[in-house]
N, C-alpha and C positions, 0 to 999 in steps of 0.2 A: 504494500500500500504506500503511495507516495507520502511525504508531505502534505499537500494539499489533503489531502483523502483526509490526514491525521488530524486536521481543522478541522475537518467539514464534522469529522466524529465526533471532535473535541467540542465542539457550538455546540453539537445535538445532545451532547452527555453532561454537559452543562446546563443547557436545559433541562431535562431529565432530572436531575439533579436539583435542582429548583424547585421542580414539582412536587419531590419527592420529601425535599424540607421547605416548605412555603416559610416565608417570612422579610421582612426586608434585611437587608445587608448593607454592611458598612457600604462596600464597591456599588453598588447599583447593579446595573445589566450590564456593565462592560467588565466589572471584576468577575460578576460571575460565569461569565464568558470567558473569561484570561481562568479564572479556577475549572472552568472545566476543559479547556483545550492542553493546561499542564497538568490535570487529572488524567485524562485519557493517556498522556505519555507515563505518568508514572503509572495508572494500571497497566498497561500494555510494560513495563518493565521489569515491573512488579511479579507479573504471571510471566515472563520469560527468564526470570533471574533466581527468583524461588520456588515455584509452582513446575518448574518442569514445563512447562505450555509457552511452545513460543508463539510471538502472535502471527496470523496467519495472513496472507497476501491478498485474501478476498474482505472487499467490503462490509458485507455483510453476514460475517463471521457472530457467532451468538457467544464465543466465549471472546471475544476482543471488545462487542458492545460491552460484556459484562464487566469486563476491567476496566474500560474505560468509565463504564459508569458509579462503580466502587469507588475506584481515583478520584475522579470529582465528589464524589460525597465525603470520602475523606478530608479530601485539602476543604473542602467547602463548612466541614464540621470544626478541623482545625481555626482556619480562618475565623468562624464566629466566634469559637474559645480566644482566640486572641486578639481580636477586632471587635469585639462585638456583637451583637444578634439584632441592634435595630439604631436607624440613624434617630437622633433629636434634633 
């Protein structure tokens, strides 16, 4: 999967992501879009450096969606523990 490909994953699992923990965020819609496009790199990393699973060259891979979308929950849960959980 190029590059590009690993954006377009990383938007979509960021959003994903969002959905999955609703609330506002320090970043708005562009943090949480940067938190899930470097979620997706480290779940795809994540699952090919511990997990034995490397990630696979097709799109639409159901264990690559899945790391990528672990990754952004994580960095996305980290982030509020150290940021915050809602702008004032």
């Amino acid at each position: 999967m190029s590059v590009i490909g690993w954006l377009v994953l990383g938007l979509l699992a960021g959003g994903i992501a969002k959905l999955i923990l609703p609330g506002r965020d320090p970043g708005g819609c562009v943090g949480t879009t940067a938190i899930g496009i470097a979620g997706a790199f480290l779940g795809g990393w994540l699952s090919a450096r511990f997990l034995d699973r490397p990630v696979q060259k097709e799109f639409f891979d159901a264990a690559t969606w899945g790391s990528a979308i672990v990754g952004a929950l994580v960095l996305l849960i980290g982030y509020r523990l150290l940021f915050g959980n809602s702008r004032d």
